[in-house]
Steps between C-alpha positions, in 0.01 A plus 500: 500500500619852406413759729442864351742749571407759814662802480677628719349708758682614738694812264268616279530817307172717426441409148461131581266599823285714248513174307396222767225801603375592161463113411321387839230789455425404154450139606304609820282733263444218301356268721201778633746619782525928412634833704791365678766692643826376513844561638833339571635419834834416650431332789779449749412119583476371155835503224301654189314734439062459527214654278182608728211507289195626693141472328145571651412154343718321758252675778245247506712217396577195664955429567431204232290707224789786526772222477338334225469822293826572605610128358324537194590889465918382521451227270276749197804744554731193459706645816729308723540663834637357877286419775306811611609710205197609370228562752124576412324681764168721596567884500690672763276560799405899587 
């Protein structure tokens, strides 16, 4: 078995963010899932670098429906990315 090659996350430069981002909200878009807001993240307990994508569809959604979409969102996009990478969310809270 061949696995497909993951880029590597942990130094990327802003044209390949805008990339990964640009490709993830097309495929979220179009599977029904619209308006997100998105950002990058460096957080200090994880080696590479994370995309928050937040989304008023996530608000009434259940951890597995936001993972699946999130499954089937990586996989339309054709995007590789570590464990906790990409994370799909509800909007920030006011």
């Amino acid at each position: 078995m061949i696995l497909p090659f993951m880029q590597d996350w942990t130094n990327l430069y802003a044209e390949e963010k805008r990339d990964i981002e640009n490709k993830i909200m097309r495929a979220l878009s179009s599977i029904g899932i619209k308006g997100g807001v998105s950002r990058w993240n460096m957080p200090a307990q994880l080696p590479h670098w994370q995309l928050i994508i937040q989304t008023s569809w996530c608000a009434d959604k259940s951890r597995h429906a936001v993972s699946l979409a999130l499954d089937q969102a990586m996989a339309r996009a054709d995007i590789q990315a570590p464990k906790n990478g990409v994370i799909l969310g509800g909007p920030p809270e006011n």
